[in-house]
KEKE-3310 file (N, C-alpha, C; in steps of 0.2 Angstrom, whole numbers, plus 5000, padded with zeros to 4 digits):
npx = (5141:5144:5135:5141:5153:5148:5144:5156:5162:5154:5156:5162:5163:5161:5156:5145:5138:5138:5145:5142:5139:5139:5146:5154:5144:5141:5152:5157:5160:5168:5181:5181:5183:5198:5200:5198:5204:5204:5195:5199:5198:5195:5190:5182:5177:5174:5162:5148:5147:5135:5149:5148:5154:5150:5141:5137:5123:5117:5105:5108:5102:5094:5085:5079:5072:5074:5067:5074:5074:5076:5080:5088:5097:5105:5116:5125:5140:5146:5158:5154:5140:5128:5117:5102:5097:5092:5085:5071:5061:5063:5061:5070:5068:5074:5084:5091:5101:5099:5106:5122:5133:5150:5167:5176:5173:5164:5147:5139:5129:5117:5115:5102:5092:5075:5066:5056:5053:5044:5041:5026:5028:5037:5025:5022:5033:5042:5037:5049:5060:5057:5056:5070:5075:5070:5078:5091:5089:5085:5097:5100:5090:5098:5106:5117:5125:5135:5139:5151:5153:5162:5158:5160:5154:5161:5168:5173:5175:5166:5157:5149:5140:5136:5136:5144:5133:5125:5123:5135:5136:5122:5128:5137:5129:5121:5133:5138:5128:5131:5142:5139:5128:5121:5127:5136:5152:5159:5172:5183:5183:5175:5158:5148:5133:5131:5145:5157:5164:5176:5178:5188:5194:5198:5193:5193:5186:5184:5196:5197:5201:5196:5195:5185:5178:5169:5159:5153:5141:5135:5117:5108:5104:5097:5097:5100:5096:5101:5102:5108:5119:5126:5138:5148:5160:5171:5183:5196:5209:5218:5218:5220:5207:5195:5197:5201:5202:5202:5202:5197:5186:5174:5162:5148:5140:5127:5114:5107:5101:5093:5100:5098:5104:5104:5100:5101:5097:5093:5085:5087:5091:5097:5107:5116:5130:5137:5153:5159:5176:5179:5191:5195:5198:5192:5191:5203:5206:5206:5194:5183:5173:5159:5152:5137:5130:5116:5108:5094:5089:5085:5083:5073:5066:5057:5047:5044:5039:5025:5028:5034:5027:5017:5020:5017:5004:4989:4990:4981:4980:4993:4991:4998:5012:5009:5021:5036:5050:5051:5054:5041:5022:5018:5005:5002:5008:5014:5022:5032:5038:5055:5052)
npy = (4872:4887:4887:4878:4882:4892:4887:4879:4895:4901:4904:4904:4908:4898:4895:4891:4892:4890:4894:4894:4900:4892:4876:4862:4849:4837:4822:4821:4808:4806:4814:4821:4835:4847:4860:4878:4890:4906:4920:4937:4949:4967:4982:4996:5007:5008:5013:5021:5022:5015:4999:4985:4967:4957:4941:4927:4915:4899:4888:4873:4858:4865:4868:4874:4882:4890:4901:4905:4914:4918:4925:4925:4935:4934:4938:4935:4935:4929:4928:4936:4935:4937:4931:4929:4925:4915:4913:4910:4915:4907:4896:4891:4877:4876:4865:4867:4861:4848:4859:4856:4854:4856:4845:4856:4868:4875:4876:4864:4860:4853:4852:4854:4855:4855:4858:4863:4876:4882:4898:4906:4911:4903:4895:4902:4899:4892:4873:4864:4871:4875:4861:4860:4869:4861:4851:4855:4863:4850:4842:4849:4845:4834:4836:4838:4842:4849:4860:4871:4884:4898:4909:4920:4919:4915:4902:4886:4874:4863:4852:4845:4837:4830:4840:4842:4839:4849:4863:4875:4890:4889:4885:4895:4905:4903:4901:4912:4917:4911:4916:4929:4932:4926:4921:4931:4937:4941:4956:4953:4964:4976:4983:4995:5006:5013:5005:5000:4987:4976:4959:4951:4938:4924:4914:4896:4886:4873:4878:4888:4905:4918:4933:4940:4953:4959:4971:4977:4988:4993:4998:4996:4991:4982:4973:4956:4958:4963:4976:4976:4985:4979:4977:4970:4965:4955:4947:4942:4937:4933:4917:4900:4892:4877:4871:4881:4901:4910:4928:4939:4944:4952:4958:4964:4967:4973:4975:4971:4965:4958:4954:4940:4934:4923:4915:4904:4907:4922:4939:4943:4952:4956:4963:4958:4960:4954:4951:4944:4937:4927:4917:4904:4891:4889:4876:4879:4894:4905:4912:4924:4926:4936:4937:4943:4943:4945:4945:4943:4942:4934:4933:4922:4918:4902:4907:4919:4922:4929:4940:4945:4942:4952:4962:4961:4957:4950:4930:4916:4901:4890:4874:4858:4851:4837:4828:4832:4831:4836:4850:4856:4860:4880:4883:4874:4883:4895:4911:4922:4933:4943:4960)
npz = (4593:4597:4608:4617:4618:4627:4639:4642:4647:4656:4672:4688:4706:4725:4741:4757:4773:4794:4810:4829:4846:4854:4864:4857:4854:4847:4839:4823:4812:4800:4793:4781:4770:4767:4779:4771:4762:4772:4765:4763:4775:4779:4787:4782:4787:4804:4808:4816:4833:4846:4844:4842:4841:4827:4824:4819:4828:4827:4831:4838:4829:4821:4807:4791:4779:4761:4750:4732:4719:4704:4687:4669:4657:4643:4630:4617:4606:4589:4576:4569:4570:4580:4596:4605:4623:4636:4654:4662:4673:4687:4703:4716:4728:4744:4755:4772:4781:4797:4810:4814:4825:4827:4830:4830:4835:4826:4814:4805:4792:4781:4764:4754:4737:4733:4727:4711:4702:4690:4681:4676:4664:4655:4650:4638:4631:4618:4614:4616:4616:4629:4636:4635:4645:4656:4655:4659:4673:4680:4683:4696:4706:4709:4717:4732:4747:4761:4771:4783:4794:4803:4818:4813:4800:4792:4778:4780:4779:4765:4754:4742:4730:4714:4707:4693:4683:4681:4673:4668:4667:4676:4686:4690:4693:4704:4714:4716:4721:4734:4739:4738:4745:4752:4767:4776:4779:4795:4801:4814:4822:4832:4827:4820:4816:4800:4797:4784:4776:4767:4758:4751:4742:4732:4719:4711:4699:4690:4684:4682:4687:4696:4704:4720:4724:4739:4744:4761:4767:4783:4785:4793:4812:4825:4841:4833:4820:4806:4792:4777:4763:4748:4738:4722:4715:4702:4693:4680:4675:4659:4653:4650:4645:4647:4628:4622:4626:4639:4636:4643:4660:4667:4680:4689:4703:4714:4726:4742:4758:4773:4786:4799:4813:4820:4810:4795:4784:4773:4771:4753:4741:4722:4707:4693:4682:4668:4656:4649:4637:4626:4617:4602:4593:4577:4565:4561:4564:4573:4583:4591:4605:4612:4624:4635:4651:4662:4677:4689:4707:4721:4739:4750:4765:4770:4782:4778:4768:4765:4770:4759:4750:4751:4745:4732:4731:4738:4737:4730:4742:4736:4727:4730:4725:4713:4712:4722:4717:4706:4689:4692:4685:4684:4687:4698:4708:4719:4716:4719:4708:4705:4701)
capx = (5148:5143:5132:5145:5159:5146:5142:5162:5164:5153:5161:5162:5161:5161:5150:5143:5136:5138:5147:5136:5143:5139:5153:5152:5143:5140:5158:5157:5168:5169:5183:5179:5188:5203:5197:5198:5210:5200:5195:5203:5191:5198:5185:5186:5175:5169:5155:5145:5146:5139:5150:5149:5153:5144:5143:5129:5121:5111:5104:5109:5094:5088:5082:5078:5068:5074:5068:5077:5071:5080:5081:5093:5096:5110:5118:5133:5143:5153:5161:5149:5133:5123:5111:5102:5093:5093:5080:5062:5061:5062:5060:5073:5067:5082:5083:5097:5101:5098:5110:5126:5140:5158:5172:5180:5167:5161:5143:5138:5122:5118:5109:5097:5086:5072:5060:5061:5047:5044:5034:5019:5032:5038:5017:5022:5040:5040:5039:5055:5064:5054:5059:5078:5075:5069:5084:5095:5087:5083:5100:5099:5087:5103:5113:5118:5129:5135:5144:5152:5155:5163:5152:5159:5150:5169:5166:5179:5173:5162:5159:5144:5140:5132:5138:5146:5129:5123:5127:5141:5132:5118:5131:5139:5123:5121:5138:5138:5122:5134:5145:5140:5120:5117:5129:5141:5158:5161:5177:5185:5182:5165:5154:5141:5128:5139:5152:5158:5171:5177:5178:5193:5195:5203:5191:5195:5182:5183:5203:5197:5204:5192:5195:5179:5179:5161:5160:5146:5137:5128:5114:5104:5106:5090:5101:5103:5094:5104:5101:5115:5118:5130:5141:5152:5166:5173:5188:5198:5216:5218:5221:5216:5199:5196:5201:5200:5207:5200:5206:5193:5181:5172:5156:5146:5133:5122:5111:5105:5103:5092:5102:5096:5111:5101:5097:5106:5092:5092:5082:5091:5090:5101:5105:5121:5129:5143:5155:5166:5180:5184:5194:5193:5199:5187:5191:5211:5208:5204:5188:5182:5168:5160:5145:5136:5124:5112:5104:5093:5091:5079:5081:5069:5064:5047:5043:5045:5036:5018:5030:5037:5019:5013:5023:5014:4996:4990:4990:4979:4985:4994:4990:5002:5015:5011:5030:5041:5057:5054:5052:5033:5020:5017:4997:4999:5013:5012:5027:5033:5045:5060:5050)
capy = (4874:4892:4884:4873:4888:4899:4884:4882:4902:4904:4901:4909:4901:4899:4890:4894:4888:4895:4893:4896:4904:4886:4875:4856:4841:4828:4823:4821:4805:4809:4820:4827:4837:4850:4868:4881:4895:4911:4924:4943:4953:4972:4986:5002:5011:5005:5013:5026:5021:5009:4995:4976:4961:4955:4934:4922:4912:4896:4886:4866:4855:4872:4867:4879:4882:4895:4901:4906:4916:4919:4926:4927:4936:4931:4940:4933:4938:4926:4926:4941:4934:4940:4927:4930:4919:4915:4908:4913:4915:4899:4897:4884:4877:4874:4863:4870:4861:4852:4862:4851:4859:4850:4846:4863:4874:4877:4875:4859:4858:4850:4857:4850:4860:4849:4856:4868:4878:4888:4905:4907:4914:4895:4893:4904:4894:4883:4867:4862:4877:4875:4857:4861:4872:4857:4847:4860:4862:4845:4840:4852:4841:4827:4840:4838:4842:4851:4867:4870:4890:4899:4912:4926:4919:4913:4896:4883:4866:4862:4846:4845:4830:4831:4848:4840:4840:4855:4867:4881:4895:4889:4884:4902:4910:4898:4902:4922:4918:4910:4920:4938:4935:4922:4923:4935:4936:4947:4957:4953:4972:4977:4986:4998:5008:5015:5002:4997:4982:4973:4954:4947:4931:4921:4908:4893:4882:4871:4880:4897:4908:4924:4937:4944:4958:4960:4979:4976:4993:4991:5001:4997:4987:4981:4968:4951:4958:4969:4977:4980:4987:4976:4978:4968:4965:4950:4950:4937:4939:4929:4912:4895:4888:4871:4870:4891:4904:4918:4935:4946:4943:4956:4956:4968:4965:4976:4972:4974:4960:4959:4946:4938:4931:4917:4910:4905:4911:4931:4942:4947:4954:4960:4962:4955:4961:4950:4951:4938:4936:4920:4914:4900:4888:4885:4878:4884:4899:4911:4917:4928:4925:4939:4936:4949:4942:4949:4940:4945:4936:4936:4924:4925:4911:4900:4909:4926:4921:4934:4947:4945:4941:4957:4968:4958:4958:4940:4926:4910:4896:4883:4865:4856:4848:4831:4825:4838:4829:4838:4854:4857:4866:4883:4884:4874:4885:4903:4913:4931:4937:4948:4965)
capz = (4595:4602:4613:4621:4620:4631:4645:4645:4648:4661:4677:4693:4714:4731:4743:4761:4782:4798:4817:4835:4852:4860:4863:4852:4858:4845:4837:4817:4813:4793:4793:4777:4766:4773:4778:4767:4762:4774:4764:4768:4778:4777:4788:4778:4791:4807:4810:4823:4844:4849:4842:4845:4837:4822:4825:4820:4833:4825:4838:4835:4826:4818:4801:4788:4770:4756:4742:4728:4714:4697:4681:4668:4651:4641:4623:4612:4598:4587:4570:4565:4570:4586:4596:4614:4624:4644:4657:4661:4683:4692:4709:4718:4737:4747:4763:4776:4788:4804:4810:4820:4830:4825:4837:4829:4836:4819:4812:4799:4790:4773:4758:4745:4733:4734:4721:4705:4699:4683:4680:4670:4657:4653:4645:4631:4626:4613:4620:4613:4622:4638:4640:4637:4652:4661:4657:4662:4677:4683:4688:4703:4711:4713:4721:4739:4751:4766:4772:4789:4793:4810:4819:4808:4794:4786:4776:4784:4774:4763:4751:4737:4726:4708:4702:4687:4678:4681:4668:4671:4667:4679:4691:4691:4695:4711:4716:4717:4728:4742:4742:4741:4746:4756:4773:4778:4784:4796:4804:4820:4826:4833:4821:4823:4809:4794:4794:4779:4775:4761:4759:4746:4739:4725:4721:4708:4696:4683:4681:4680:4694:4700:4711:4720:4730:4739:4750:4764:4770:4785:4786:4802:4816:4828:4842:4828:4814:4802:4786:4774:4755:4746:4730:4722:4708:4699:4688:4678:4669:4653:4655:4648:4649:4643:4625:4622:4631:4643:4638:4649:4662:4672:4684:4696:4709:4717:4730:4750:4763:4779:4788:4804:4815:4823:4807:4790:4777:4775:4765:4748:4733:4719:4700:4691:4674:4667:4651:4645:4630:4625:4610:4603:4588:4575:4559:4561:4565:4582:4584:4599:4607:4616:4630:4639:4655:4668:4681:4693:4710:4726:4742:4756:4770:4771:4786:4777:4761:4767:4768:4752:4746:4752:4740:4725:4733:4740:4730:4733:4744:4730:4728:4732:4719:4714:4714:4723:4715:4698:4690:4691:4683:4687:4689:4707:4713:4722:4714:4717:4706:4703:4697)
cpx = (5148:5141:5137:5150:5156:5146:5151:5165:5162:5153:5163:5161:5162:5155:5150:5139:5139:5140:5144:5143:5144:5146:5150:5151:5142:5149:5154:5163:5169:5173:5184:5184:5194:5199:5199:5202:5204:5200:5199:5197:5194:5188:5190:5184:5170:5163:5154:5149:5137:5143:5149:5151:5149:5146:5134:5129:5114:5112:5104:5102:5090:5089:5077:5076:5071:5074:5072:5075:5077:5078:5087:5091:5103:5111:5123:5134:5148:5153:5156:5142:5131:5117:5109:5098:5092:5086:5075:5064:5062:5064:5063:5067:5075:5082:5089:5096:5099:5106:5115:5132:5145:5162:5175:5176:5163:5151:5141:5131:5121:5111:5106:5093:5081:5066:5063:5054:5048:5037:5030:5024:5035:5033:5019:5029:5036:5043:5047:5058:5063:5057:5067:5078:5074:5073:5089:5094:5087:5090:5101:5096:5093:5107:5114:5124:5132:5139:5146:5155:5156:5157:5154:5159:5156:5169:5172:5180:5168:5163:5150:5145:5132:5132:5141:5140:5127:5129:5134:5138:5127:5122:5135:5135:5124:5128:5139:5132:5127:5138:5147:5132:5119:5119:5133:5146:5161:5167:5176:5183:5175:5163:5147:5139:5133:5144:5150:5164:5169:5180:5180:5193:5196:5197:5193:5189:5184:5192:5203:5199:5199:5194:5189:5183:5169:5161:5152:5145:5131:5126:5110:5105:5100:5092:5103:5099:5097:5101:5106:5115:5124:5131:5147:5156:5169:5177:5194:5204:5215:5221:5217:5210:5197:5200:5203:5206:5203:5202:5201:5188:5179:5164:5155:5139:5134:5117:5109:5101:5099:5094:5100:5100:5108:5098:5102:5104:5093:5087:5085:5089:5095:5100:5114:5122:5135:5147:5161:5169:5184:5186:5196:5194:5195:5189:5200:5213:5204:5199:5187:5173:5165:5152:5145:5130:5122:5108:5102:5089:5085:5080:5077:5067:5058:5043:5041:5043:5029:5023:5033:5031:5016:5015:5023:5008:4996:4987:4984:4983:4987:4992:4997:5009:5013:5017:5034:5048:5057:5052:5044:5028:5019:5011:4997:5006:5011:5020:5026:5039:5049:5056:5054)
cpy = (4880:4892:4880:4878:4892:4896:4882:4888:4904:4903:4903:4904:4904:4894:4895:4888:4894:4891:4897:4899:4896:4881:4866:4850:4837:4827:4820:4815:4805:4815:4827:4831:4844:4857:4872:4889:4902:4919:4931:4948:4962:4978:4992:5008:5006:5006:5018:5018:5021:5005:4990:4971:4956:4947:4931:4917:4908:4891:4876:4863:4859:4869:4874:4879:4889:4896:4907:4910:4918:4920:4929:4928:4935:4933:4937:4933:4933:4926:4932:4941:4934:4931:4929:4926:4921:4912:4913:4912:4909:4901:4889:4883:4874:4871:4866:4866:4852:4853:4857:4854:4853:4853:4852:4869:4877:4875:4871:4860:4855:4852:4856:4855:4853:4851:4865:4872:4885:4893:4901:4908:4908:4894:4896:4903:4892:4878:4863:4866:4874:4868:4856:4863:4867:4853:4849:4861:4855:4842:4844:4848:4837:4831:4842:4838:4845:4856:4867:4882:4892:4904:4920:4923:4916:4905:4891:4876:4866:4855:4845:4840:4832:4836:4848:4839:4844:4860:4874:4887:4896:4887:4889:4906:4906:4899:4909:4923:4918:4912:4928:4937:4930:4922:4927:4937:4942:4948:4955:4958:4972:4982:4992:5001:5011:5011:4999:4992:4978:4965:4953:4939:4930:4915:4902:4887:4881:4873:4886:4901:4914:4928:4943:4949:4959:4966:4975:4985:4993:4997:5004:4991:4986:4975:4962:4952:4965:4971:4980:4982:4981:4976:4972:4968:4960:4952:4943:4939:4934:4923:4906:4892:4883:4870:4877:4893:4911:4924:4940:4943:4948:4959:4961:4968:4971:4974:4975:4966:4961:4953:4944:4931:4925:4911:4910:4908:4920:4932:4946:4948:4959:4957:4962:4958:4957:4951:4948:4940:4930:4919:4909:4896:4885:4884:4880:4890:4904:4914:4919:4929:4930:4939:4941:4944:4946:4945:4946:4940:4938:4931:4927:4916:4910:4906:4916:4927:4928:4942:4952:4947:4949:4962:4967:4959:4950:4939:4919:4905:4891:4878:4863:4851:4840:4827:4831:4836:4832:4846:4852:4862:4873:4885:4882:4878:4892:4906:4920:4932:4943:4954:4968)
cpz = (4599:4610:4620:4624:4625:4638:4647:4647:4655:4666:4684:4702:4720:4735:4752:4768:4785:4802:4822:4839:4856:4860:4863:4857:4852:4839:4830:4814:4805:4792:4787:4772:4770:4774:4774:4769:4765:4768:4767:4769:4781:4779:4786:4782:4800:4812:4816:4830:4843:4846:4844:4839:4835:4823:4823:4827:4832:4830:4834:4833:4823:4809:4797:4781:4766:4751:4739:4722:4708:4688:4676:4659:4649:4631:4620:4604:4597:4581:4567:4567:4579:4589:4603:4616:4633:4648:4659:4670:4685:4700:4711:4728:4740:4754:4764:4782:4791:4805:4818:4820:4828:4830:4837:4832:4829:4818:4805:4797:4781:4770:4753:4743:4731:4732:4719:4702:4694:4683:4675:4662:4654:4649:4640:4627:4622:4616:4619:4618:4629:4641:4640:4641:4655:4662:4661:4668:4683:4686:4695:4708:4713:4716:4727:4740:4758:4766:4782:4790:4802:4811:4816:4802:4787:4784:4778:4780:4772:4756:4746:4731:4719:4704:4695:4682:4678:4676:4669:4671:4673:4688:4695:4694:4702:4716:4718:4720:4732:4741:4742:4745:4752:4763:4769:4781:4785:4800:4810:4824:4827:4827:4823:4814:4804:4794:4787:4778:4768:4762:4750:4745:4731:4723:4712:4706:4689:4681:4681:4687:4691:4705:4712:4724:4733:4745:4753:4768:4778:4788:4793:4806:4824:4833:4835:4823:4811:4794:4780:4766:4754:4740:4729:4714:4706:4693:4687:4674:4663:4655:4652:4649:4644:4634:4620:4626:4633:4642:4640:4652:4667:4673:4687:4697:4712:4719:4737:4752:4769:4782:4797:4807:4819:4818:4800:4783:4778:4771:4758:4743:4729:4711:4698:4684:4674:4661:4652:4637:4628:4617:4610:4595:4584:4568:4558:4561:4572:4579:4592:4600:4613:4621:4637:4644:4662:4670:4688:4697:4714:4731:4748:4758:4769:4775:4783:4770:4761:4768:4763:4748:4744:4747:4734:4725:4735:4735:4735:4736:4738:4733:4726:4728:4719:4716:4716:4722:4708:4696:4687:4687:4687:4691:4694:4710:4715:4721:4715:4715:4706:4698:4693)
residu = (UNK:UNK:UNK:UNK:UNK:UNK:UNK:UNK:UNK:UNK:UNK:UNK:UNK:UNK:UNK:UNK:UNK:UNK:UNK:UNK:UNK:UNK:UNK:UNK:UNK:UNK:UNK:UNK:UNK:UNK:UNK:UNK:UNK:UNK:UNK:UNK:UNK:UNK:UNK:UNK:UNK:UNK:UNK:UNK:UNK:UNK:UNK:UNK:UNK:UNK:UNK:UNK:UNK:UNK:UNK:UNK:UNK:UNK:UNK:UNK:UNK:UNK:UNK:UNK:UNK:UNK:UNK:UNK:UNK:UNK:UNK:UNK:UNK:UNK:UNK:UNK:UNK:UNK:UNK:UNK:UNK:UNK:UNK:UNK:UNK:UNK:UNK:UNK:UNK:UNK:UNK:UNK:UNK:UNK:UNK:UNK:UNK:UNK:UNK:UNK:UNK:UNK:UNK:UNK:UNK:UNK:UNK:UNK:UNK:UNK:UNK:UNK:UNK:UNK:UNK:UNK:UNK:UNK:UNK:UNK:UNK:UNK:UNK:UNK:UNK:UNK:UNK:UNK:UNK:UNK:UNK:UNK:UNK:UNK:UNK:UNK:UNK:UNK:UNK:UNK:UNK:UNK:UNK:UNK:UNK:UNK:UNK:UNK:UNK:UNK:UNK:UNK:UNK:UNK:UNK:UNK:UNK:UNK:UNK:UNK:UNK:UNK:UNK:UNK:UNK:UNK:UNK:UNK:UNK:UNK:UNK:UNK:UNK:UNK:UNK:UNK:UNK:UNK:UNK:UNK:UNK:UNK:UNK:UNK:UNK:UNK:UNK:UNK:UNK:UNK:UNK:UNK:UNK:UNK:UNK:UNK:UNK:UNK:UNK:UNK:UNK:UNK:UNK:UNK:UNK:UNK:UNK:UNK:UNK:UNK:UNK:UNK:UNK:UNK:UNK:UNK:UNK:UNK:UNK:UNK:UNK:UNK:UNK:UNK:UNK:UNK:UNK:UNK:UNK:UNK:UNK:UNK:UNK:UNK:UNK:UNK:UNK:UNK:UNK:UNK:UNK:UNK:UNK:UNK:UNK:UNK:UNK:UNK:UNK:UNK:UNK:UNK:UNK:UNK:UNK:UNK:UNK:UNK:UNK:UNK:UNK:UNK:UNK:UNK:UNK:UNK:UNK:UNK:UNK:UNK:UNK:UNK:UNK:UNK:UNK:UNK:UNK:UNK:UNK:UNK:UNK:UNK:UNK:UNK:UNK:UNK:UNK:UNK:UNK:UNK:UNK:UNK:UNK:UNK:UNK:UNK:UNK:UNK:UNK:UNK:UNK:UNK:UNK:UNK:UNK:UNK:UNK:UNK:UNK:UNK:UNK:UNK:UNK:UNK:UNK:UNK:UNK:UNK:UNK:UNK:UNK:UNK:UNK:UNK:UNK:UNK:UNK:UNK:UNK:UNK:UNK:UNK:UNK:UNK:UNK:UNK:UNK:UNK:UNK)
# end
């Protein structure tokens, strides 16, 4: 019963893509789902001289690898009794892409996680544990779909298939990736070093309504490679959630970002703290359920895996997974994680 109340609680969204400067050659006849309600993009500061405007600029058929690093710690209180738990690192891969211009001038590309890999910390589960982790997991591999984003990084359509088996909890974490870590949606004004803005939204899963707020800081600026600090905040009013009720939810993220406007992967990292209150019928009478989680993140590109590496020492080249449709051992993988 806890267990069920905790993967109904955890809840949280958003998705992500990108739009070019080029103007659309191949037309899309799937017209897909409608565009989406634009976030509110609000400059609090904008920045030293020079300014210019901030825009991506991915180049059509650009195809792209990201990985994903994760771990999460996880505590909950109900009925008097205490239990913790949470996941061991995992490393997702991510395809992105090829990247296709739509009649909108927008940018399309489709996104599979197309293999799953556990730490060394998974050899000392119990094997019982370890492979509820592989269950929990494994629907990710069936999960595809596509995102569409203008060239200020603002998600316009997007459309995702199989996310009904993925766990909530693990589908929360994946969701406060795209949309405070992985693009960027920037203001209409130009921008220089020291600006700061904030990026509102409402967002909606599973029934539960959310309102983020995510500040961007940028720090440095080198022609299309930037580097920015980012914070964020999540916050939930009390309201129904499946057959319970929400009365508190509130989030903050902290992080930094080098994002490369040529391309859709960045370099990110941050760390997550979360607390929910749910209440909840048991037996005829309300109990309150209260969960504490912490997630820390990391995504970095293929090409940009040596220089992630370096700030662990080098590792040997891995062998190569026998099936990359499943999670795999970790002895043939090369992992750096989240210190």
């Amino acid at each position: 019963m806890m267990l069920r109340i905790v993967w109904v609680a955890c809840l949280l969204v958003a998705t992500a893509s990108c739009r070019p400067k080029y103007q659309p050659q191949t037309a899309i006849v799937d017209p897909g789902p409608p565009q989406r309600v634009l976030p509110t993009i609000r400059v609090l500061d904008p920045g030293m001289t020079p300014r210019i405007p901030l825009r991506y600029s991915v180049s059509p058929g650009q195809t792209e690898v990201l990985y994903v690093e994760l771990v999460m710690l996880r505590a909950m209180e109900a009925g008097g009794q205490a239990q913790q738990g949470g996941m061991p690192p995992v490393q997702l891969e991510v395809k992105m892409g090829p990247a296709q211009p739509t009649p909108q001038g927008f940018i399309r590309h489709p996104i599979q996680i197309t293999q799953i890999r556990l730490s060394e910390v998974a050899d000392k589960m119990d094997p019982a544990a370890r492979e509820q982790i592989e269950k929990m997991l494994e629907p990710l591999l069936r999960v595809q779909g596509w995102s569409e984003m203008d060239v200020q990084g603002q998600i316009r359509r997007g459309e995702f298939r199989g996310l009904e088996d993925v766990p909530p909890r693990l589908n929360s974490m994946l969701s406060n990736i795209r949309t405070a870590l992985l693009t960027v949606p920037f203001p209409a004004e130009p921008l220089g070093v020291r600006a700061r803005w904030e990026v509102e939204r409402k967002v909606q899963f599973s029934g539960v309504w959310v309102d983020q707020t995510v500040t961007y800081n940028l720090m440095e600026m080198d022609g299309k490679n930037l580097k920015l600090q980012i914070s964020a905040r999540q916050s939930a009013p009390p309201q129904a959630i499946g057959s319970g009720r929400l009365e508190g939810y509130q989030a903050s993220i902290i992080g930094s970002s080098a994002v490369r406007l040529g391309f859709f992967t960045p370099f990110s990292e941050a760390e997550s703290t979360s607390q929910m209150r749910i209440s909840q019928r048991v037996q005829g009478r309300s109990e309150l359920v209260k969960i504490e989680t912490r997630t820390a993140v990391r995504l970095y590109p293929a090409e940009g895996d040596n220089e992630f590496g370096a700030q662990t020492g080098a590792q040997e080249e891995p062998e190569p997974a026998e099936d990359p449709r499943k999670v795999t051992d970790p002895g043939k993988q090369e992992l750096r994680w989240v210190q």
